[in-house]
VOBADREN-397378 format. One record per atom (N, C-alpha, C, CB): residue number from 1; chain; atom name; x, y, z. Coordinates in steps of 0.02 Angstrom, whole numbers, always signed. Atoms other than C-alpha are relative to their C-alpha. Glycine has a CB too. Example, Ala and Ser with C-alpha at 12.3 -4.5 7.8 and 13.67 -1.06 7.14 Angstrom:
(pt 1; "A"; "N"; (+45; -59; +0))
(pt 1; "A"; "CA"; (+615; -225; +390))
(pt 1; "A"; "C"; (+45; +60; +0))
(pt 1; "A"; "CB"; (-50; +1; +62))
(pt 2; "A"; "N"; (-42; -59; -3))
(pt 2; "A"; "CA"; (+684; -53; +357))
(pt 2; "A"; "C"; (-39; +55; +37))
(pt 2; "A"; "CB"; (+20; +23; -71))
! end
This chain:
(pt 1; "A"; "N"; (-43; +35; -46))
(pt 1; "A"; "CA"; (+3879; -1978; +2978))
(pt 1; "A"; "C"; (+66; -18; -34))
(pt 1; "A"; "CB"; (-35; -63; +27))
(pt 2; "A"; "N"; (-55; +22; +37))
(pt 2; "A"; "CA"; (+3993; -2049; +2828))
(pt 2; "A"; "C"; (+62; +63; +11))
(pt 2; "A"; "CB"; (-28; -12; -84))
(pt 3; "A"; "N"; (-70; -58; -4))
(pt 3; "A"; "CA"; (+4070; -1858; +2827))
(pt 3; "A"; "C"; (+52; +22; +73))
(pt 3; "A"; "CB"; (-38; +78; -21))
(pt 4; "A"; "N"; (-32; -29; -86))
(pt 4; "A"; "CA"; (+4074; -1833; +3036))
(pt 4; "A"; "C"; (+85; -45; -11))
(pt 4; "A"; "CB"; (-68; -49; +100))
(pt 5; "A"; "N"; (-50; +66; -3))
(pt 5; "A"; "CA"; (+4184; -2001; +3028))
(pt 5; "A"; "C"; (+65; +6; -46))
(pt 5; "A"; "CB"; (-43; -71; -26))
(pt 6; "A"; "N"; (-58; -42; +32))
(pt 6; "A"; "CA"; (+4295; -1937; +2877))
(pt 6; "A"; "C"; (+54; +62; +26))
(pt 6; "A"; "CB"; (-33; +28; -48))
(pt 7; "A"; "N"; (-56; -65; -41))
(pt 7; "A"; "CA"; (+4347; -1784; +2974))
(pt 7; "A"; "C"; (+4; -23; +45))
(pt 7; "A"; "CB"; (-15; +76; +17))
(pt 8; "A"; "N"; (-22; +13; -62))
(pt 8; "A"; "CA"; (+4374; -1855; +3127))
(pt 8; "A"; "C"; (+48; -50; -25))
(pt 8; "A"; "CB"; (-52; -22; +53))
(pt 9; "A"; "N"; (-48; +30; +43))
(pt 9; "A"; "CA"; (+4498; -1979; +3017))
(pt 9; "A"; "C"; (+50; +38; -21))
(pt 9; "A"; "CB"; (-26; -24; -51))
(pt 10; "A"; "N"; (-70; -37; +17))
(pt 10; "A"; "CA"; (+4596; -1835; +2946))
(pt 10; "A"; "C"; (+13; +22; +31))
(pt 10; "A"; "CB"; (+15; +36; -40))
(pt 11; "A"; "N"; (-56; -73; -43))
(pt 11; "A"; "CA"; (+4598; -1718; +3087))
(pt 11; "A"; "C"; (+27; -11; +71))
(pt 11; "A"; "CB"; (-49; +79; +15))
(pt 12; "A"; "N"; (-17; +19; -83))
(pt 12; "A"; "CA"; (+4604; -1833; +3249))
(pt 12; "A"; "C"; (+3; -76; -12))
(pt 12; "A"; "CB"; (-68; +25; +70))
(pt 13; "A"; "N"; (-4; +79; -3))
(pt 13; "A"; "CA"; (+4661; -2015; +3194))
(pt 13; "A"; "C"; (+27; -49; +52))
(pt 13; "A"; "CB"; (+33; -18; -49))
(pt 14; "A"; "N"; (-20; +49; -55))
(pt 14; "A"; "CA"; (+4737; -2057; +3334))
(pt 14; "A"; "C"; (-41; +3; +55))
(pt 14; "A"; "CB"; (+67; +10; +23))
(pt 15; "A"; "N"; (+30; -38; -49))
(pt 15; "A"; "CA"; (+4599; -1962; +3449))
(pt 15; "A"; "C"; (-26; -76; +41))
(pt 15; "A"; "CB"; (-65; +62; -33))
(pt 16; "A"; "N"; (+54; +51; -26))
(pt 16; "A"; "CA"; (+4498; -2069; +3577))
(pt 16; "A"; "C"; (-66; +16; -21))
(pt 16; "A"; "CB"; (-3; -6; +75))
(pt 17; "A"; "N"; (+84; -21; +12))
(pt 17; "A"; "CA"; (+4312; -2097; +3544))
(pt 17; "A"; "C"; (-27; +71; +58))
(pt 17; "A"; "CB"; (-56; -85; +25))
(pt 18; "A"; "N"; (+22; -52; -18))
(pt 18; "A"; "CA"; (+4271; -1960; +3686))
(pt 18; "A"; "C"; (+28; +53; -7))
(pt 18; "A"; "CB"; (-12; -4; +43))
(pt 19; "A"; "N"; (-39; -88; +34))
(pt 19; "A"; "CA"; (+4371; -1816; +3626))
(pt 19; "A"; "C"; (-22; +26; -60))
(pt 19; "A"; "CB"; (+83; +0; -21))
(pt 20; "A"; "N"; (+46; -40; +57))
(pt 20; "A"; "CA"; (+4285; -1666; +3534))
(pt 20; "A"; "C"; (+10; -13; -71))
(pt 20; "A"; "CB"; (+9; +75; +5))
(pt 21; "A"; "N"; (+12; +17; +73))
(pt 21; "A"; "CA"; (+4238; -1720; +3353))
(pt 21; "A"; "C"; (+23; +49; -55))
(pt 21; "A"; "CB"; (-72; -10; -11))
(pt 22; "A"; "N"; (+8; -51; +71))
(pt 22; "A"; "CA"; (+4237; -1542; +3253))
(pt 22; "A"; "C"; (+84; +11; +23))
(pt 22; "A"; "CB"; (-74; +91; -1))
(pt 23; "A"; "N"; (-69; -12; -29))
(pt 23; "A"; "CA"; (+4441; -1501; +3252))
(pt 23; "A"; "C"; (+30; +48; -59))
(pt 23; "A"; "CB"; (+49; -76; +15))
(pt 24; "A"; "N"; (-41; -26; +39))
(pt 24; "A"; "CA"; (+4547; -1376; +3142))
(pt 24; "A"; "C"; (+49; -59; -28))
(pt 24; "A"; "CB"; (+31; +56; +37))
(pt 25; "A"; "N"; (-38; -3; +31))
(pt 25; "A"; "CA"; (+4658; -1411; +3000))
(pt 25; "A"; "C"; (+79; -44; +30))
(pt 25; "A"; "CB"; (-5; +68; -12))
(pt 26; "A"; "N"; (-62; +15; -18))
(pt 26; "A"; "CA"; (+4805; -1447; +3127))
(pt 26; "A"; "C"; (-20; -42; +56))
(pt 26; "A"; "CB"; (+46; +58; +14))
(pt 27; "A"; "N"; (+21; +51; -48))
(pt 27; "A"; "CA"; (+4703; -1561; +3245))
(pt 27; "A"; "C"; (-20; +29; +60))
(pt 27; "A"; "CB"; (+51; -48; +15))
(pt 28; "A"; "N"; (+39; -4; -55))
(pt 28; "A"; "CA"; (+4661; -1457; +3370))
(pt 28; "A"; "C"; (-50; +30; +2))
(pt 28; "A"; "CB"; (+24; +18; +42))
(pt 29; "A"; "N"; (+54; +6; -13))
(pt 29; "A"; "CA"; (+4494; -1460; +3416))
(pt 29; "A"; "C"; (-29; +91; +26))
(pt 29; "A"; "CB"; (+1; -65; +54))
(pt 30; "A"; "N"; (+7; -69; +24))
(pt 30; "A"; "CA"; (+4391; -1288; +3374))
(pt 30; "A"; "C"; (-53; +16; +80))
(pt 30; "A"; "CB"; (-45; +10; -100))
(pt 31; "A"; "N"; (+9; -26; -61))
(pt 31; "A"; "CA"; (+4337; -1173; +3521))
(pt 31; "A"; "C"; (-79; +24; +1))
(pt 31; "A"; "CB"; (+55; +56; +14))
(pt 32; "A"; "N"; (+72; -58; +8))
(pt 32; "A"; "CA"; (+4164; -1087; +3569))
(pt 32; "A"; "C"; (+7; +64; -40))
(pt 32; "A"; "CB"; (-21; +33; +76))
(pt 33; "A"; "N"; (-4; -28; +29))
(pt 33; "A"; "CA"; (+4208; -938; +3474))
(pt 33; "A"; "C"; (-16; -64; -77))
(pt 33; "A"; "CB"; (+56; +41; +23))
(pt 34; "A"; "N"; (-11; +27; +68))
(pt 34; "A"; "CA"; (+4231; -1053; +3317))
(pt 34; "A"; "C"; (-74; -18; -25))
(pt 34; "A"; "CB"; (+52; -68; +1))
(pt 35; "A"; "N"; (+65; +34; +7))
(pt 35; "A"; "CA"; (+4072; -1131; +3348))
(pt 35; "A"; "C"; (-74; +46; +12))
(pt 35; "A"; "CB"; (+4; -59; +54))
(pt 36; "A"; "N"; (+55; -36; -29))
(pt 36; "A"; "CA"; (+3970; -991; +3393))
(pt 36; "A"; "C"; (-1; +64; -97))
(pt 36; "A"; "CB"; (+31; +48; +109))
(pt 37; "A"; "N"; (-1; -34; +47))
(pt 37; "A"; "CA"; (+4030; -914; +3201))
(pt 37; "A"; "C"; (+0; -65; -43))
(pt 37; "A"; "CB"; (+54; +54; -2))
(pt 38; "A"; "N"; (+31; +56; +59))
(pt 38; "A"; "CA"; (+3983; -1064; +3097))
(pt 38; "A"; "C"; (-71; -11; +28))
(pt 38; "A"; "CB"; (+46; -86; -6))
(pt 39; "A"; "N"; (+66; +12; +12))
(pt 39; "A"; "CA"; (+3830; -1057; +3166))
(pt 39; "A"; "C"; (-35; +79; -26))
(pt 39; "A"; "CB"; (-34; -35; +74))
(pt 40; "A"; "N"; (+12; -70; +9))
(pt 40; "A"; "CA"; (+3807; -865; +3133))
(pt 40; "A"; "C"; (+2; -17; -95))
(pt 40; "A"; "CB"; (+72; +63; +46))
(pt 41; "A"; "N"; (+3; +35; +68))
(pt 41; "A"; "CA"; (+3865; -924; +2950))
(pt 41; "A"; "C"; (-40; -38; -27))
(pt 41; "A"; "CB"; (+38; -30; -10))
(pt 42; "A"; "N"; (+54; +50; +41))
(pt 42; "A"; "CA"; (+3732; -1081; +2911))
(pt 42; "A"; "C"; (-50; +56; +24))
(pt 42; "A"; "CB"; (-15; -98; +27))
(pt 43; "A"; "N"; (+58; -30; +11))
(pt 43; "A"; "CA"; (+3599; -932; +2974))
(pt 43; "A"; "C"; (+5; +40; -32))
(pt 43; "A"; "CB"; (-30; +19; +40))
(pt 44; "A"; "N"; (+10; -63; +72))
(pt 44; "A"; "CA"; (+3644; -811; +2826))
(pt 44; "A"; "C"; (-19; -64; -53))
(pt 44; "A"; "CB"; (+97; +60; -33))
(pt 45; "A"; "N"; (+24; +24; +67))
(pt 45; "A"; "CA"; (+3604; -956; +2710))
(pt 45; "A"; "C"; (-35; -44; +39))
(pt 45; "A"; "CB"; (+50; -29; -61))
(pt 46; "A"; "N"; (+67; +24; -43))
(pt 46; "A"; "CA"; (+3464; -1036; +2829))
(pt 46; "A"; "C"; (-20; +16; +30))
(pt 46; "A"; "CB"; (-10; -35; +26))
(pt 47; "A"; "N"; (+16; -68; -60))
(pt 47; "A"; "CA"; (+3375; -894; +2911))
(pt 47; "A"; "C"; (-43; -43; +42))
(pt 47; "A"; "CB"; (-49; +84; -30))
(pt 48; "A"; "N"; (+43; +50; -50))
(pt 48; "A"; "CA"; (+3263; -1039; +3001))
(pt 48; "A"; "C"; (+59; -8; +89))
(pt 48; "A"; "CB"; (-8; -103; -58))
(pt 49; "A"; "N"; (-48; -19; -44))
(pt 49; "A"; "CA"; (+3425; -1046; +3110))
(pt 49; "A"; "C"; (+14; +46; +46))
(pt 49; "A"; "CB"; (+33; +5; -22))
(pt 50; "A"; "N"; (-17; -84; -40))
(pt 50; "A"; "CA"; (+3447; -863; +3155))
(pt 50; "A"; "C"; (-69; -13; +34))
(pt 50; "A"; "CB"; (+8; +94; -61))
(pt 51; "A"; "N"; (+80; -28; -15))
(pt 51; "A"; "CA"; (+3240; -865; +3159))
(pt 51; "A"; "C"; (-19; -38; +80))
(pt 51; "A"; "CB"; (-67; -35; -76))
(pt 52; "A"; "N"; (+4; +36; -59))
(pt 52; "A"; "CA"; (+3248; -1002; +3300))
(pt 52; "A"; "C"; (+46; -7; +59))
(pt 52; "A"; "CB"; (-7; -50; -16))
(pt 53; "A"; "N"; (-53; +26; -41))
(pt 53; "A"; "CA"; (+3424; -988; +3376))
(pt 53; "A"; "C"; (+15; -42; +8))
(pt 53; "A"; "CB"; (+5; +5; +39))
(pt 54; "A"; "N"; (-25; +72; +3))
(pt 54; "A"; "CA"; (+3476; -1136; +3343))
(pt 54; "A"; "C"; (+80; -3; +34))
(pt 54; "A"; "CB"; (-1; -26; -86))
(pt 55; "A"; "N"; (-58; -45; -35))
(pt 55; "A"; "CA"; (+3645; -1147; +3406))
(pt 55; "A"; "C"; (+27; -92; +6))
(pt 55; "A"; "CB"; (-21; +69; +95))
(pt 56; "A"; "N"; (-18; +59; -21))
(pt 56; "A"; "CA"; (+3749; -1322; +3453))
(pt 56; "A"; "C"; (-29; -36; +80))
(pt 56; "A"; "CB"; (+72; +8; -5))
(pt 57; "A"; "N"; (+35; +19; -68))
(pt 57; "A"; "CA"; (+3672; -1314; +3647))
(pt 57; "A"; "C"; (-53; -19; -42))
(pt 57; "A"; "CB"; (-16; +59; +66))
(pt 58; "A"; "N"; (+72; +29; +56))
(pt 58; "A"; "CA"; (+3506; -1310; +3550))
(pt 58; "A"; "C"; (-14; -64; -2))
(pt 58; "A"; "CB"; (+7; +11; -79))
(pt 59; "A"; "N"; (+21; +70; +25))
(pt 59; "A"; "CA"; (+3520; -1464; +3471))
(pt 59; "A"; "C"; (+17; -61; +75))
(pt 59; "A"; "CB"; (+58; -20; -83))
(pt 60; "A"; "N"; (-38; +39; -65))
(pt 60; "A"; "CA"; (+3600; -1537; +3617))
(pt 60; "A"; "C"; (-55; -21; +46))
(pt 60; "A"; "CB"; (+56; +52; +45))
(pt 61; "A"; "N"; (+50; +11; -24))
(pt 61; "A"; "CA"; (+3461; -1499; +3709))
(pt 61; "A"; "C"; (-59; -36; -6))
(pt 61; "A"; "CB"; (-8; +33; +5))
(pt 62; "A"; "N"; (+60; +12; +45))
(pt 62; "A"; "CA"; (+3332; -1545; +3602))
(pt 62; "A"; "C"; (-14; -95; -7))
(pt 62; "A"; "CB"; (+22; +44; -87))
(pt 63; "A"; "N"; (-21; +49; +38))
(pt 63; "A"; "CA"; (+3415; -1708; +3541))
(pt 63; "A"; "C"; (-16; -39; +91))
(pt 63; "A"; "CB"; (+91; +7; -52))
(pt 64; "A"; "N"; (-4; +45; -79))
(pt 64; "A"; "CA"; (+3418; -1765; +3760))
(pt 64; "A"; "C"; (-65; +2; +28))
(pt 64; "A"; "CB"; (+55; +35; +65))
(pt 65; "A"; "N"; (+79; -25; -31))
(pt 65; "A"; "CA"; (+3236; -1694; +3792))
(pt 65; "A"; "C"; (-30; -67; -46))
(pt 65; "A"; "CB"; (-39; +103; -28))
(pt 66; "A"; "N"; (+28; +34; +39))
(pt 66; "A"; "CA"; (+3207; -1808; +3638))
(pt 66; "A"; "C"; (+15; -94; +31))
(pt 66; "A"; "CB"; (+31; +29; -74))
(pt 67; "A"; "N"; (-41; +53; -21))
(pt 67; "A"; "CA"; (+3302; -1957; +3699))
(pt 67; "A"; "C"; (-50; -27; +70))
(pt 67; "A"; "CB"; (+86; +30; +18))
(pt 68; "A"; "N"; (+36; +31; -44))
(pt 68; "A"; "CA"; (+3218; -1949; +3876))
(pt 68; "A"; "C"; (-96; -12; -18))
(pt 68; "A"; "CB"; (+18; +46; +65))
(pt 69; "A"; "N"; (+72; +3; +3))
(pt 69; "A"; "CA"; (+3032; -1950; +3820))
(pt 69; "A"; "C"; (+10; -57; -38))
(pt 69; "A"; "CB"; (-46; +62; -30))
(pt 70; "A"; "N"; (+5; +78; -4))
(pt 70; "A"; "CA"; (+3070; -2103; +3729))
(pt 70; "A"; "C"; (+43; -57; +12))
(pt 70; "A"; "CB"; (-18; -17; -48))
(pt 71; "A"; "N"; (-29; +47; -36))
(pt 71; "A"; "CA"; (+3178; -2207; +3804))
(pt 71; "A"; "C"; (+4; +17; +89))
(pt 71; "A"; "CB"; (+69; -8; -35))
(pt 72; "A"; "N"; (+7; -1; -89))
(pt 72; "A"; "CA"; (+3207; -2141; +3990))
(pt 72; "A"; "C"; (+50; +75; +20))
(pt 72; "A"; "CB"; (+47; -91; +46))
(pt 73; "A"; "N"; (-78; -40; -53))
(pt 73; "A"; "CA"; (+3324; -2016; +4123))
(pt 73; "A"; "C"; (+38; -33; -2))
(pt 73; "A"; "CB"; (+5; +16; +80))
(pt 74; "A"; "N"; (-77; +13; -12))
(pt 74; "A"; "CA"; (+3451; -2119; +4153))
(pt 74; "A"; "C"; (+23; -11; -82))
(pt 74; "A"; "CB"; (+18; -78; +56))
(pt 75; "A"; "N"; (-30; +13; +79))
(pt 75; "A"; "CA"; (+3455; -2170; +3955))
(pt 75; "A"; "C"; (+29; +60; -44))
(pt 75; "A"; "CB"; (-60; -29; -46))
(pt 76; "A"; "N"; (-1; -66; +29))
(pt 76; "A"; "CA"; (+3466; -1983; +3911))
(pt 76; "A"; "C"; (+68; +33; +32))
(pt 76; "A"; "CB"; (-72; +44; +17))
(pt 77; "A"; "N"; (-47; -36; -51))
(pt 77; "A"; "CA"; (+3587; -1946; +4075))
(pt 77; "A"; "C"; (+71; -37; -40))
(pt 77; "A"; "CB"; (-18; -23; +101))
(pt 78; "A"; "N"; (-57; +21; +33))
(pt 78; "A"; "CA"; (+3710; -2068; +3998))
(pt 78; "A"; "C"; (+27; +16; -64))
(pt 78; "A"; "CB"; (-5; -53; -2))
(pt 79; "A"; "N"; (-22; -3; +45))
(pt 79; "A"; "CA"; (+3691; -2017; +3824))
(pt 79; "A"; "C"; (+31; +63; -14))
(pt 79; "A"; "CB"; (-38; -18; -33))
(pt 80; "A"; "N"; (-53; -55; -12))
(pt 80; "A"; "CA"; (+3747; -1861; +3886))
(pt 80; "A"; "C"; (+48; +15; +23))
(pt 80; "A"; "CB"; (-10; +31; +17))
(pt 81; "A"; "N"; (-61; +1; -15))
(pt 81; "A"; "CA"; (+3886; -1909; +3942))
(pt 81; "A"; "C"; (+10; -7; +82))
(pt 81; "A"; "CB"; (+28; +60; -32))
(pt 82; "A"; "N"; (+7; -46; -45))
(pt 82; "A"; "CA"; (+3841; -1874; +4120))
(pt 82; "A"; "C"; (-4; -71; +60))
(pt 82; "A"; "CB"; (-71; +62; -15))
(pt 83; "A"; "N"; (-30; +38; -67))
(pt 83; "A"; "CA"; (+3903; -1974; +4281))
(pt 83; "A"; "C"; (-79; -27; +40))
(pt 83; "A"; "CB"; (+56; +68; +62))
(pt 84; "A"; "N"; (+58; +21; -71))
(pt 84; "A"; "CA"; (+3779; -2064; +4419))
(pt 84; "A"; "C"; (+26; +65; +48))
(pt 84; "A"; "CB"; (+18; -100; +52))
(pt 85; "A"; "N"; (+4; -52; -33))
(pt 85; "A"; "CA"; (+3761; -1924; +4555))
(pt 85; "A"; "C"; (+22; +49; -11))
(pt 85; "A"; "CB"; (+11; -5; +40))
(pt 86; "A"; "N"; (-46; -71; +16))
(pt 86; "A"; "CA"; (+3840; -1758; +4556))
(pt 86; "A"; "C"; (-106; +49; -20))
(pt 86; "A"; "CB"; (+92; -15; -111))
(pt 87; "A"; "N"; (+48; -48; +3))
(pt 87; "A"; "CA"; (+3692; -1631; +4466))
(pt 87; "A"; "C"; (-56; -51; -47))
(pt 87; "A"; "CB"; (+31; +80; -36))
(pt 88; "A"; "N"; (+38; +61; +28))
(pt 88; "A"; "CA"; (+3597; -1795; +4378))
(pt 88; "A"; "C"; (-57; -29; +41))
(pt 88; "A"; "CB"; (+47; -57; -11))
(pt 89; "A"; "N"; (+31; +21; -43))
(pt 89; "A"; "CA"; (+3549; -1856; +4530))
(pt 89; "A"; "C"; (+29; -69; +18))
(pt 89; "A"; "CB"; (-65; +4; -18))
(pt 90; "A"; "N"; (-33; +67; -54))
(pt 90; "A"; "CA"; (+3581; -1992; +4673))
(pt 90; "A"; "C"; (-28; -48; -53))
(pt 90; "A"; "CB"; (-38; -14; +101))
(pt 91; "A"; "N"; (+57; +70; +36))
(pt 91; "A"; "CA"; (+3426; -2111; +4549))
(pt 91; "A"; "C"; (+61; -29; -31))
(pt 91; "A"; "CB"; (-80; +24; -74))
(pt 92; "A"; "N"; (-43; +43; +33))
(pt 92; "A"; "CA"; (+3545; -2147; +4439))
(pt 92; "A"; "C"; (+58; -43; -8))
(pt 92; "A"; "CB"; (+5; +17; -21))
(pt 93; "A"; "N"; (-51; +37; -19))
(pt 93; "A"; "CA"; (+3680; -2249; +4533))
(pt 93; "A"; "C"; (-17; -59; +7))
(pt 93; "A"; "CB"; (+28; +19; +50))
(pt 94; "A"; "N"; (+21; +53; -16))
(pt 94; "A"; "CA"; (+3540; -2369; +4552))
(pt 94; "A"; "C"; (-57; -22; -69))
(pt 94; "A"; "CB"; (-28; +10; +76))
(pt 95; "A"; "N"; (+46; +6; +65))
(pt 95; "A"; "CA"; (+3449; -2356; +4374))
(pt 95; "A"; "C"; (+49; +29; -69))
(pt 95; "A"; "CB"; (-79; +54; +13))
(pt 96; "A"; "N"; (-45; -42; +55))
(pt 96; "A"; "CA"; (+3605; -2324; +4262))
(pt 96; "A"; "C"; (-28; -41; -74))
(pt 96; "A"; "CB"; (+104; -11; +16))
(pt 97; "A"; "N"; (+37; +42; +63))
(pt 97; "A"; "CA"; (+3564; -2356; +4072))
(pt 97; "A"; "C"; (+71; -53; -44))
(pt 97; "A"; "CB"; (-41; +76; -70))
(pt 98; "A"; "N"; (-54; +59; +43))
(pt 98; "A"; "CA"; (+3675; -2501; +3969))
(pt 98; "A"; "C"; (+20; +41; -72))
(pt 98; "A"; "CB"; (-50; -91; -24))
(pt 99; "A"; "N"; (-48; -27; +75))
(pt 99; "A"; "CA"; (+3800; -2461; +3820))
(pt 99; "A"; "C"; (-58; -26; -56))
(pt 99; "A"; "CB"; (+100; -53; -16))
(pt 100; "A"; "N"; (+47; +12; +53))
(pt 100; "A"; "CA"; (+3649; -2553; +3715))
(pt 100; "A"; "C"; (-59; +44; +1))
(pt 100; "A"; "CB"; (-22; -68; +3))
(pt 101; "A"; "N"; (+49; -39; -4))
(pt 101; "A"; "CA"; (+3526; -2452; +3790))
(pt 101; "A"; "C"; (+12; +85; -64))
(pt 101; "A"; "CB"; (-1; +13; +89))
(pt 102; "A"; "N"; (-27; -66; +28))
(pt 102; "A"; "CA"; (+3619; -2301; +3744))
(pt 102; "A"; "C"; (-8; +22; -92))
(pt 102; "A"; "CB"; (+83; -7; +19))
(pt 103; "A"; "N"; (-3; +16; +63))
(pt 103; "A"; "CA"; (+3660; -2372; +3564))
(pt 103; "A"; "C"; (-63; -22; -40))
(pt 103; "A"; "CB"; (+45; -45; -2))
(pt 104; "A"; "N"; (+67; +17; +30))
(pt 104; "A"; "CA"; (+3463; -2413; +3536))
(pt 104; "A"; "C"; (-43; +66; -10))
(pt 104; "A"; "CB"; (-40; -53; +47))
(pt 105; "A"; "N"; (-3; -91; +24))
(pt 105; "A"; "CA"; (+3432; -2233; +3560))
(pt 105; "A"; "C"; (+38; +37; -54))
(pt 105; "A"; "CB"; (+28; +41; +56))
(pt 106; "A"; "N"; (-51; -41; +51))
(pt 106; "A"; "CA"; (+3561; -2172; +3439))
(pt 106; "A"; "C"; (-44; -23; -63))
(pt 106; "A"; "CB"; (+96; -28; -2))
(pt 107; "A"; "N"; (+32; +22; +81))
(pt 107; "A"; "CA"; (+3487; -2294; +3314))
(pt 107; "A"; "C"; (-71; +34; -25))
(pt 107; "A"; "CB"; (-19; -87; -2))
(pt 108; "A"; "N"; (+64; -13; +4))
(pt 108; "A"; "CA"; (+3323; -2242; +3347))
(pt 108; "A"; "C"; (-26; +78; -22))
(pt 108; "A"; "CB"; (-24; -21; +63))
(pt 109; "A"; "N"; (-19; -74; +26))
(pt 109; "A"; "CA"; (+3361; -2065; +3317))
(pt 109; "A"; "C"; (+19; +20; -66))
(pt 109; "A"; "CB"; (+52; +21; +33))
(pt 110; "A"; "N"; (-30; -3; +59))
(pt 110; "A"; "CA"; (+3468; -2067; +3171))
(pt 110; "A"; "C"; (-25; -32; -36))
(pt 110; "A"; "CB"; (+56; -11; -3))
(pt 111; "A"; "N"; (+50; +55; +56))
(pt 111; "A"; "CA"; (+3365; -2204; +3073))
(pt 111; "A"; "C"; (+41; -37; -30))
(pt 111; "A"; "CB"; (-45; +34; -62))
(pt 112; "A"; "N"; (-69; +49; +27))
(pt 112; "A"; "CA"; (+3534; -2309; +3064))
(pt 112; "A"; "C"; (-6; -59; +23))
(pt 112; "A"; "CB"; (+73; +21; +24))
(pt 113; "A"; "N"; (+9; +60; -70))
(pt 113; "A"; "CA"; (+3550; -2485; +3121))
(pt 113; "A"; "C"; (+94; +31; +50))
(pt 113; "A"; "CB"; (+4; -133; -49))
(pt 114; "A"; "N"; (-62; +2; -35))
(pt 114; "A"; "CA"; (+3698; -2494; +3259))
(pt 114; "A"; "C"; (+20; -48; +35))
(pt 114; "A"; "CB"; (+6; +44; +36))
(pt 115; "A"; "N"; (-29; +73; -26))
(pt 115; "A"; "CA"; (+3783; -2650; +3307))
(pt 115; "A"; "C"; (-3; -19; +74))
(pt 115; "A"; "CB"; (+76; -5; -15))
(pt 116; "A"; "N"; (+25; -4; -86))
(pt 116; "A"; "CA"; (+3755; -2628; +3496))
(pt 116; "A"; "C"; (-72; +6; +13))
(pt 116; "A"; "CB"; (+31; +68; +41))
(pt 117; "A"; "N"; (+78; -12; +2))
(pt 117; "A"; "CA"; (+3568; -2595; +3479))
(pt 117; "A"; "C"; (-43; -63; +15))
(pt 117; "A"; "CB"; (-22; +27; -73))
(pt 118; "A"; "N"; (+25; +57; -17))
(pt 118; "A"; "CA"; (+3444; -2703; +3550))
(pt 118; "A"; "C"; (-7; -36; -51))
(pt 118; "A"; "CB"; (-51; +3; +31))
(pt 119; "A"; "N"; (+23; +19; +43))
(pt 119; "A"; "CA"; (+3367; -2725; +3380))
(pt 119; "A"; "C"; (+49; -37; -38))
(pt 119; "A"; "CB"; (-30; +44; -24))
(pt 120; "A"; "N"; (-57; +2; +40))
(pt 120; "A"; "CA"; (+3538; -2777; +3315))
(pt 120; "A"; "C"; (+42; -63; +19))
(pt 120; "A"; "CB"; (+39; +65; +6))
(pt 121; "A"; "N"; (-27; +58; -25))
(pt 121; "A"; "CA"; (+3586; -2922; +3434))
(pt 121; "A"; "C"; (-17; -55; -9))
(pt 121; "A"; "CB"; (+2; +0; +46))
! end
């Protein structure tokens, strides 16, 4: 996390918190091509990668499948970024999850504390 937070310091200091994290050299923020050949790269020196397809959806996926089995849908719908209605569903205009919720999941994931976290208040 110490390093995400370093590069997002040199390469987007003025960025907002929701604007893409990984960014080129000159700040702007690296494309699906870019990202689809750094992962082609960590599977020549981690064939577990290639062997599974791992990929940035992947984890993405993985990391929200993980999210809703223990904490909830709407806790997972938010941590994905992802609006009340539209392709989420109508539920969640009436079961949205809290910025602590959200942040008790992160912790709980990463094995960090986080200042918004239930455990943390």
């Amino acid at each position: 996390m110490a390093g995400l937070i370093a590069h997002t310091e040199q390469r987007n200091p003025d960025g907002a918190d929701h604007e893409q994290l990984l960014r080129y050299r000159n700040g702007l923020p690296i494309g699906r091509q870019r990202y689809a050949t750094l992962w082609r790269r960590l599977g020549k020196h981690l064939p577990w990668i290639a062997t599974l397809g791992i990929t940035a959806h992947w984890i993405r996926y993985t990391t929200l499948t993980w999210v809703e089995r223990n904490f909830s849908y709407s806790v997972a719908a938010a941590y994905a970024g992802h609006t009340s209605g539209g392709s989420t569903g109508t539920t969640l205009t009436y079961v949205p999850a809290s910025i602590q919720e959200i942040a008790t999941a992160l912790s709980a994931l990463v094995g960090e504390p986080h200042p918004l976290a239930f455990d943390n208040l």
